[in-house]
C-alpha positions as CSV (number, residue, x, y, z in Angstrom):
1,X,1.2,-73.9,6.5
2,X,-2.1,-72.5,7.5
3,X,-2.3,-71.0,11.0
4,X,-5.8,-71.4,13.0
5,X,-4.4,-69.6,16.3
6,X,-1.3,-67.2,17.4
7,X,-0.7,-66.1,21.0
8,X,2.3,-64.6,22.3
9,X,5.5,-66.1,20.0
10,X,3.6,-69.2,18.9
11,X,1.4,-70.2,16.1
12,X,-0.4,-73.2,15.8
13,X,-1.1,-74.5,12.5
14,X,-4.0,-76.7,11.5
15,X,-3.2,-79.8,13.1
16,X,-2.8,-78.4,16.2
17,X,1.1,-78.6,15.9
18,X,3.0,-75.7,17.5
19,X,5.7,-73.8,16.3
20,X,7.8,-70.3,17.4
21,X,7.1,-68.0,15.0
22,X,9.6,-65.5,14.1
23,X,7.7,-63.7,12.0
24,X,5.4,-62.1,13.6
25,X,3.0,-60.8,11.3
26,X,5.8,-60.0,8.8
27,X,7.2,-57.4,12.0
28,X,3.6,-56.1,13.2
29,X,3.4,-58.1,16.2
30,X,6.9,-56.4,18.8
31,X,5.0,-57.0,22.1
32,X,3.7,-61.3,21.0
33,X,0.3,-62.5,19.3
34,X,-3.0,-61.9,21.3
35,X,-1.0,-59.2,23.5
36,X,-3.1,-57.1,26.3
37,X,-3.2,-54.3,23.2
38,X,-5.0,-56.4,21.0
39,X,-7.9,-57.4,23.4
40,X,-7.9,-54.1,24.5
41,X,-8.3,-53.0,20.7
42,X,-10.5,-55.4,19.8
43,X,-13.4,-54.4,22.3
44,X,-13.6,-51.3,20.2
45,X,-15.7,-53.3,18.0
46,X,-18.2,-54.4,21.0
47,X,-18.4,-50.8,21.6
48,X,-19.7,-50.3,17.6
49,X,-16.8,-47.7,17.9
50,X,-15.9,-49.1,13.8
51,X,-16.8,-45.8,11.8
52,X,-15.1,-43.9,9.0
53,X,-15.5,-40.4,10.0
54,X,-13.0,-38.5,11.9
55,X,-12.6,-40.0,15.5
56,X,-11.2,-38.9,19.3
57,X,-8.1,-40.9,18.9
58,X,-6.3,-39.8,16.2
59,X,-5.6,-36.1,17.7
60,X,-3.7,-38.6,20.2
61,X,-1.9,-40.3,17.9
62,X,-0.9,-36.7,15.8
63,X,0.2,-35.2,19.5
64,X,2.5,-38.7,20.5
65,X,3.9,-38.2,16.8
66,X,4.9,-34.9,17.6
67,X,6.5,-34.6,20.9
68,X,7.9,-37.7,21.0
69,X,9.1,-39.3,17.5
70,X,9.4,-36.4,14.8
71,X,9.5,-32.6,16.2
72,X,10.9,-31.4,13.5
73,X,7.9,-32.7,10.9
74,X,4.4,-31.1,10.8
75,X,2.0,-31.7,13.8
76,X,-0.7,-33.5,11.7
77,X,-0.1,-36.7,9.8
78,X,-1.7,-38.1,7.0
79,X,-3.3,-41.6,7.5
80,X,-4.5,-44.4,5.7
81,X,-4.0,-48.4,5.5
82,X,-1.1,-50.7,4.8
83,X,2.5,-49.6,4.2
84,X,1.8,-49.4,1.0
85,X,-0.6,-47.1,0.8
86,X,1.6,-44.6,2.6
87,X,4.6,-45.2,0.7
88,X,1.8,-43.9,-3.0
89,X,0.8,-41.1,-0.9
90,X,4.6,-40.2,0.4
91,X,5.5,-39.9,-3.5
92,X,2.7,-38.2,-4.5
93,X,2.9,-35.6,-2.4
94,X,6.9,-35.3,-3.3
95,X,5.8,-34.9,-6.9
96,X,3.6,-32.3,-6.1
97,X,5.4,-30.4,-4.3
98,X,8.7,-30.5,-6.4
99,X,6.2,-30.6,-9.4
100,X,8.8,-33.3,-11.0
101,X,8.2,-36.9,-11.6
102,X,11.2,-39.0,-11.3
103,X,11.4,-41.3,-8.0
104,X,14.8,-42.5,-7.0
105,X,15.0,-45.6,-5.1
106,X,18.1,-48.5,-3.6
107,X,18.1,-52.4,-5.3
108,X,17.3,-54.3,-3.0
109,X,14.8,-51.7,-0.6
110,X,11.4,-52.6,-0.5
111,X,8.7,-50.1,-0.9
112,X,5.4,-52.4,-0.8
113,X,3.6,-53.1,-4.5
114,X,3.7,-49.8,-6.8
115,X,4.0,-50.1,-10.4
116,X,7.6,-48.8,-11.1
117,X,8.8,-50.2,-8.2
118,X,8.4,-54.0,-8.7
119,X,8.6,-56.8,-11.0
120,X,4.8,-58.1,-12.6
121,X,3.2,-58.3,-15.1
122,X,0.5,-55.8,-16.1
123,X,3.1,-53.0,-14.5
124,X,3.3,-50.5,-17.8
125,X,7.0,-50.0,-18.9
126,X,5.9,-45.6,-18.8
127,X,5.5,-46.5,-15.0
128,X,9.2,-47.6,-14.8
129,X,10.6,-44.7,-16.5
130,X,9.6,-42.9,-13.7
131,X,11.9,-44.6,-11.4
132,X,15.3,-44.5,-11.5
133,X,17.0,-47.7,-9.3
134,X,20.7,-46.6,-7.4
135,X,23.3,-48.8,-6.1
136,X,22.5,-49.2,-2.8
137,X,25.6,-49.0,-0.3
138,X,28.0,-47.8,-2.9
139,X,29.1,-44.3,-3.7
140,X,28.4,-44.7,-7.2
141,X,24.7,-43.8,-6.6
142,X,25.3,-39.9,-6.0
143,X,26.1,-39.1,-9.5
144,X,22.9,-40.5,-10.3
145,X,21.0,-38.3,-7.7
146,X,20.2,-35.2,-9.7
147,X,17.4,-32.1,-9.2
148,X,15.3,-33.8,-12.3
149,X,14.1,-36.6,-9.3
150,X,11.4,-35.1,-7.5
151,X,12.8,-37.4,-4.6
152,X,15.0,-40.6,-3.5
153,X,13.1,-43.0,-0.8
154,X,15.0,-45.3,1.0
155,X,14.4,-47.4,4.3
156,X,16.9,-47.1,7.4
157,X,18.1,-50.5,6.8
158,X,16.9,-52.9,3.8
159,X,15.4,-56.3,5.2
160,X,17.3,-57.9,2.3
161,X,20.5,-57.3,3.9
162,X,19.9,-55.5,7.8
163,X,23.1,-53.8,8.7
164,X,24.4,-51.6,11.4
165,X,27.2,-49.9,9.2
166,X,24.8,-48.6,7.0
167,X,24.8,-44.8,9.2
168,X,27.6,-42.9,6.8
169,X,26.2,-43.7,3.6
170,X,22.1,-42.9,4.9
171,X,23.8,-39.5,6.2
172,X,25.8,-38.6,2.6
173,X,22.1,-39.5,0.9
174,X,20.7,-36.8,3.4
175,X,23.1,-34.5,2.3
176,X,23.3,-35.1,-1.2
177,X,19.9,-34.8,-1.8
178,X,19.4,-31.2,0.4
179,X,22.3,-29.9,-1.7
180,X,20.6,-30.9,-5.2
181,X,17.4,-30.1,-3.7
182,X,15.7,-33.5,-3.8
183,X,13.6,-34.5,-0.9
184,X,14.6,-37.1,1.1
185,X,11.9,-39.6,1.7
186,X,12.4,-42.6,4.9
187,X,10.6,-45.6,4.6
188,X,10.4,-46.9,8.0
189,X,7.0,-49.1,7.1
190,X,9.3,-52.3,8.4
191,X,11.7,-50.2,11.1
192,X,9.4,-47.5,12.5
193,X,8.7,-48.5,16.5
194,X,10.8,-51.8,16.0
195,X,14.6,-50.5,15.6
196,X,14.0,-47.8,18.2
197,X,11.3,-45.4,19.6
198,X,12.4,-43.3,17.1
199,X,12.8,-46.0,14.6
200,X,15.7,-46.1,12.0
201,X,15.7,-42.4,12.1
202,X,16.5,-42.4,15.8
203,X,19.3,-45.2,15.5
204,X,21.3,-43.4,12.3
205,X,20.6,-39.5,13.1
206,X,18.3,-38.6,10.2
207,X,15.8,-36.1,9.8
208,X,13.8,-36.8,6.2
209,X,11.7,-34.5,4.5
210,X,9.0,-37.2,4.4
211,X,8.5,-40.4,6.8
212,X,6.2,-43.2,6.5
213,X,5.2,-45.3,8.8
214,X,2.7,-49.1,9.0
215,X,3.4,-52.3,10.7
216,X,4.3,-51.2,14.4
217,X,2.0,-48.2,14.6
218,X,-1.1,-50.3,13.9
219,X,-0.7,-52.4,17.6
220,X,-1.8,-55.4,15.0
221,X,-4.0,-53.2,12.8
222,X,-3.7,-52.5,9.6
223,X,-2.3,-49.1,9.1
224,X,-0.4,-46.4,7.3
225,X,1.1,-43.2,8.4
226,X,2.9,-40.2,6.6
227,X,4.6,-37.3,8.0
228,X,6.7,-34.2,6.0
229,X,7.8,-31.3,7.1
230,X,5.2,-27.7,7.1
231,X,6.1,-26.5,4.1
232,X,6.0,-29.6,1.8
233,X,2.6,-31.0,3.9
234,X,0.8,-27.8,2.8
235,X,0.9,-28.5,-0.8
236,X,-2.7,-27.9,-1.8
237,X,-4.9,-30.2,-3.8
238,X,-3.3,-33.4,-3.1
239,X,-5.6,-36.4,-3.0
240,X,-5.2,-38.5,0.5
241,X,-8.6,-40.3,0.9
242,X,-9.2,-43.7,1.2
243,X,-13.1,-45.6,3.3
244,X,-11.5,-46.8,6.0
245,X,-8.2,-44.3,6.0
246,X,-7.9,-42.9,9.9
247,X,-10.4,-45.4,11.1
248,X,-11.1,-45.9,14.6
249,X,-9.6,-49.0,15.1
250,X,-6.3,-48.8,13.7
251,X,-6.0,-45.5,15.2
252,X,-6.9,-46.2,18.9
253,X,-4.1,-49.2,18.1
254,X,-1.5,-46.5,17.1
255,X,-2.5,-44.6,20.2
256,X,-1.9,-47.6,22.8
257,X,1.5,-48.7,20.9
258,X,2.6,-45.0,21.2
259,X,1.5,-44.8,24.6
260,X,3.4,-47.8,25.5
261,X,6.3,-46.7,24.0
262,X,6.0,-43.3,25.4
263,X,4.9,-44.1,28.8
264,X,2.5,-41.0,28.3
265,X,-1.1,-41.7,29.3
266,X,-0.5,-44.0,32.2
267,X,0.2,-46.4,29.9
268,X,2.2,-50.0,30.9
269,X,5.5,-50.3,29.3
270,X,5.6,-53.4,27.2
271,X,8.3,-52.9,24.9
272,X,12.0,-52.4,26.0
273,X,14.2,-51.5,23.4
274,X,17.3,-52.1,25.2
275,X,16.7,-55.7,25.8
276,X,15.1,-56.5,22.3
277,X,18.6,-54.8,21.2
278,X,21.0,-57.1,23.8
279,X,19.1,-60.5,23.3
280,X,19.3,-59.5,19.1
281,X,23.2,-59.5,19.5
282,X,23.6,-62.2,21.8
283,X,21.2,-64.1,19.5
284,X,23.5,-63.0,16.2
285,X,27.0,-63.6,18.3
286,X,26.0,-67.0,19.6
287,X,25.1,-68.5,15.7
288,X,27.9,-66.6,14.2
289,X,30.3,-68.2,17.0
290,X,29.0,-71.7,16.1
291,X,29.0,-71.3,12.1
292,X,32.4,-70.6,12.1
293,X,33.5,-72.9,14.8
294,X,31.8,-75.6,12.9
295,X,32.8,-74.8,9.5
296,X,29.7,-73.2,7.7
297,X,29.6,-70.8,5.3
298,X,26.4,-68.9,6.8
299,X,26.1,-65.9,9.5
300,X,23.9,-64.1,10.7
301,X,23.5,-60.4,9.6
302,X,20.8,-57.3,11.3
303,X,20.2,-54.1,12.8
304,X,18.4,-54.2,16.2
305,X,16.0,-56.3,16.4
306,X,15.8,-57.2,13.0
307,X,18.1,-60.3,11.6
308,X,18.9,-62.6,8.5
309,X,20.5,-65.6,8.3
310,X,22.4,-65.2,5.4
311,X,23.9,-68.4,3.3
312,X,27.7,-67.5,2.6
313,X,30.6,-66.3,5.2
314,X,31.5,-63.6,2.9
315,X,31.2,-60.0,3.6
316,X,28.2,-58.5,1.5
317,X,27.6,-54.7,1.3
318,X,24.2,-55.0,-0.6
319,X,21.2,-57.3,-1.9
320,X,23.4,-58.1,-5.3
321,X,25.8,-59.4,-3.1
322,X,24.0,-61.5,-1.1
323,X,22.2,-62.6,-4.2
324,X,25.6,-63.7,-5.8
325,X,27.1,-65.0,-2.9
326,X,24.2,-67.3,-1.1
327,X,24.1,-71.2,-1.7
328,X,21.3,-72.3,-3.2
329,X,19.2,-74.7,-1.7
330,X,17.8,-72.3,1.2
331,X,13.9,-73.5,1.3
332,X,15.6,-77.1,2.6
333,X,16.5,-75.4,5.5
334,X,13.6,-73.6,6.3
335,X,11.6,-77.1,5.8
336,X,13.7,-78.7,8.1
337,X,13.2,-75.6,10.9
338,X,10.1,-76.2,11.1
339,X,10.1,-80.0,12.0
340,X,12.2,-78.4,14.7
341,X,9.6,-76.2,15.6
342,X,10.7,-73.0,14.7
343,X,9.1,-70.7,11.7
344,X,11.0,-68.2,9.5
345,X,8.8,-66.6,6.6
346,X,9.6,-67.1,3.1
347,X,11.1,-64.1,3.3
348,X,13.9,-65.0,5.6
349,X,13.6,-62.0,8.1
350,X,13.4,-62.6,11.9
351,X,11.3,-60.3,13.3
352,X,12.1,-60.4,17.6
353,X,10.0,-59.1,19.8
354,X,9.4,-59.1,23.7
355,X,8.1,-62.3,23.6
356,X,10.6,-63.8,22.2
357,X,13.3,-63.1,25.6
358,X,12.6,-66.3,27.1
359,X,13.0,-68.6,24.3
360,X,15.8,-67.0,22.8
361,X,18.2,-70.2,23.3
362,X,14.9,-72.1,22.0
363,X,15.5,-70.9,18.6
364,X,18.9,-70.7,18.7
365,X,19.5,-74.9,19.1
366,X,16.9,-75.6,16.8
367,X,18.7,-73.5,14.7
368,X,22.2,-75.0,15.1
369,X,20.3,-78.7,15.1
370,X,18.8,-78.4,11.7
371,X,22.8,-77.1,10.3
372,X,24.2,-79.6,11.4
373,X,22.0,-81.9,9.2
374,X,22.0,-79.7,6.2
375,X,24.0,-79.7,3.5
376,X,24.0,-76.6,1.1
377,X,25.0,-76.6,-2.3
378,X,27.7,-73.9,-3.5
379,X,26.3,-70.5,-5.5
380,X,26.5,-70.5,-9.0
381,X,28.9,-67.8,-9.5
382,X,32.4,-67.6,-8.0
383,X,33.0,-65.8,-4.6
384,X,36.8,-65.5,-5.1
385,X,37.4,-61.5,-4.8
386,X,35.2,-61.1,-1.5
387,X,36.5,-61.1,2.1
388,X,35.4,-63.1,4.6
389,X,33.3,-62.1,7.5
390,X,35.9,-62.2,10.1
């Protein structure tokens, strides 16, 4: 599909056909496509306001950061792109603090594309030596965090398997890596601003060592954020830089969104949490009623605002799991949503957002329309052993 036009929880694609996207920008877009943010943001550029040199919004966005999400961290933050980029700078700064160079991370997480922490080729095998992968959601990944990692980085809840039970285990990481003293890094690229104003950290009671933040921040700009605590921020001659790191754009973007979230600067309220949170589980309990009223081995799994359909009716704790659990023949299903006029990314997450409130039954029956006509086939390994979700 190639998309020529998005406003508020639609896309069009090239032949003018409309769909309901639940992507939104792979999770950027929580207030809807072409939102008031967005044309404000974009008259920056009228005002030749696009400049790489330090600018009058990011004190804002450093001062919303601080009062409001993360007291507890440092009062400036370092800035710079994507996700990504944020994530390289996050361990970086780890290593050089700790002056080790082991990274700990979950299967299943996702951390954006760094050698070591993803499948390719032209990724050198010293890079993956310096990454040591834990069982994510399974105690058997504290005897593998020791004081030779310089830190473990995990996100609030995985996109490869959103949960809400996932609080205990995210606080015995917290703990076990403050008694080995290995910092404890919080991806919340995907969950920062979406899960909560305070993001994943605000919905499971953590307080990291090091956050990073993208997506959400950027109000639809590209953008990356980090934020430690004093002590480990100071570390002298760490390299942050990047042309268009902090630029004037993306930042006055991360100032609305904040400011919207906040209420502080007069600004309009256009996300509520509370009833992105209450349409998420009406939207989870009114599939998962039908799949097992009608006999299918699917639910639906998430955290928040965040949600999966998942192909199997068994209970999965983790990404290997689901993998060994699922049916097969997904991408049929996803073909056959869209001739119903609903998108889902190829990545299977369902991003809602504010725009989504009043077609929330919209997606639901085109949901349950395109199950009824597809058939799945079974997964290749046996699921005899797991429970079923009740």
């Amino acid at each position: 599909m190639v998309i020529r036009k998005a406003y508020d929880c639609y896309i069009e694609d090239e032949s003018g056909k409309r769909f309901i996207d639940t992507s939104m920008g792979s999770g950027v877009q929580i207030i809807g496509h072409n939102n008031p943010l967005i044309r404000k943001i974009g008259k920056q550029i009228l005002n030749g306001t696009v400049y790489t040199i330090p600018n009058v919004h990011t004190e804002c966005v450093n001062f919303y950061l601080k009062k409001y999400i993360n007291p507890d961290l440092h009062s400036e933050y370092i800035f710079c792109n994507s996700g990504t980029e944020a994530n390289m700078r996050a361990i970086r700064l780890a290593r050089a603090y700790t002056g080790r160079n082991k990274i700990g991370k979950f299967h299943g997480g996702w951390h954006g594309g760094l050698d070591g922490f993803i499948e390719s080729r032209g990724v050198p095998s010293c890079s993956d030596e310096l990454v040591t992968i834990l069982p994510y959601n399974e105690d058997s990944c504290f005897e593998k965090i020791s004081s030779e990692l310089a830190a473990i980085i995990v996100e609030p809840t995985q996109g490869s398997n959103p949960r809400t039970d996932i609080g205990p285990f995210l606080q015995k990481v917290q703990e076990e890596c403050k008694r080995k003293g290995v910092l404890f890094i919080l991806d919340e690229v995907m969950t920062g601003f979406r899960l909560s104003k305070r993001g994943g950290a605000g919905v499971f009671n953590l307080v990291p060592d090091i956050v990073t933040y993208g997506k959400v921040l950027g109000g639809g700009f590209p953008i990356g954020a980090v934020g430690a605590a004093e002590d480990i921020i100071s570390t002298q001659n760490v390299f942050y830089g990047g042309t268009f790191s902090s630029n004037p754009l993306s930042m006055y973007g991360a100032k609305l969104i904040l400011q919207t979230i906040t209420g502080e600067g007069g600004g309009k309220k256009h996300i509520d949490y509370g009833k992105l949170q209450s349409t998420s589980e009406y939207f989870r309990n009114e599939l998962n009623s039908f799949f097992k009223s009608a006999h299918k081995q699917l639910r639906v799994m998430g955290c928040e605002s965040l949600n999966r359909i998942i192909f199997t009716d068994k209970f999965i704790k983790n990404r290997k799991e689901r993998d060994t659990l699922e049916s097969q023949n997904q991408e049929k299903f996803y073909n056959s949503l869209q001739k119903e006029g609903v998108f889902i990314n190829g990545n299977g997450l369902i991003h809602l957002s504010m725009c989504h409130l009043d077609v929330i039954n919209d997606i639901i029956n085109a949901i349950k329309r395109t199950f009824k006509k597809t058939e799945f086939s079974p997964p290749e390994t046996s699921s005899i052993g797991f429970s079923k979700i009740p």
